[in-house]
Phi, psi and omega in degrees: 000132267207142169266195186254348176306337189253008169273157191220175187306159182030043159293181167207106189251154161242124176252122169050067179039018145241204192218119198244179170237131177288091218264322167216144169246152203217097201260140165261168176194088156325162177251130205106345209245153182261098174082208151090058161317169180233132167268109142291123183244157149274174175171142198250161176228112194315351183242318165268004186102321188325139155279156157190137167260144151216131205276117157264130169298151182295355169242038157269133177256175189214147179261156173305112176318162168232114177256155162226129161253146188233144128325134156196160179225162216271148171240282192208167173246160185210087161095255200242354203259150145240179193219132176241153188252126139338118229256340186270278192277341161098318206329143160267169165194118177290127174219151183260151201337278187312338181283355180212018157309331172285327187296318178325305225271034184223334179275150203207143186315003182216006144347117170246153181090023186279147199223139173265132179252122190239132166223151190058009161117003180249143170302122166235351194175157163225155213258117178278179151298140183299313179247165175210176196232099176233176180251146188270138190260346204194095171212187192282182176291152132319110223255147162296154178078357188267139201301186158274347213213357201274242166279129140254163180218167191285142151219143187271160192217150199301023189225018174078009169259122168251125175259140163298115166253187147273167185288359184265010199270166170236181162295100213124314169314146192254139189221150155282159208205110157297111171269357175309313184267351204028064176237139184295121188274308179206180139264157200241000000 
């Protein structure tokens, strides 16, 4: 079991009897304190979502969660549920609309590297690609001359994430997408 100094980002703990994902860590060092760093963590509960921050001394220990990432790729939505496929065993997994809404706006049928996160044999989240490739649905014309580095302007992608471009990308165009920052990276 991990003290909390030895815990990192997108760890998964169980805490106060549920399994939270560690989202940012924050380490301090009072003044005044005989030794000790302090963590301040954020952290999501893998099932409902809930935020919470909490501070640990660097010699509290926490236990790990036990997650299994699966490969899978998006298969179809059905109402509010969508279903993803095992990318190995074919297995489905269902997660429903609201527990992956922020994720929805970056998958596309062909999203690749996407991993379903299951505890206890259950699906609960899913885990992204650091980057993704979508295509743009909607964004103003393209200005001749504009640079790569210049002005930008918003575009939407067929799945409702809008993004900041440079003015020379057009509508149609395929683009990469940090999603950690959700910023337009290149074009593909």
């Amino acid at each position: 079991m991990p003290r909390a100094s030895e815990i990192k980002k997108n760890s998964a703990v169980e805490y106060q009897g549920s399994v939270y994902f560690v989202k940012d860590i924050e380490r301090s060092v009072p003044q005044g304190r005989a030794g000790g760093s302090l963590y301040r963590m954020r952290m999501y509960d893998v099932v409902t979502g809930h935020k919470i921050d909490e501070t640990f001394k660097d010699t509290d220990v926490l236990n790990l969660a036990d997650l299994v990432r699966r490969p899978a790729t998006f298969s179809y939505s059905d109402g509010e549920e969508y279903v993803f496929m095992d990318s190995e065993d074919f297995s489905q997994y269902s997660l429903n609309r609201e527990a992956i809404a922020d994720e929805l706006l970056f998958i596309s049928e062909d999203t690749q590297g996407v991993m379903v996160i299951l505890v206890d044999e259950s699906p609960v989240a899913l885990a992204l690609p650091p980057t993704v490739e979508l295509d743009i649905e909607d964004t103003d014309p393209s200005v001749k001359g504009g640079s790569a580095t210049a002005r930008t302007k918003p575009a939407r992608m067929a799945t409702g994430l809008v993004v900041q471009v440079p003015e020379h990308i057009s509508t149609g165009d395929r683009i990469r997408i940090n999603v950690e920052e959700r910023k337009f990276l290149s074009r593909v």
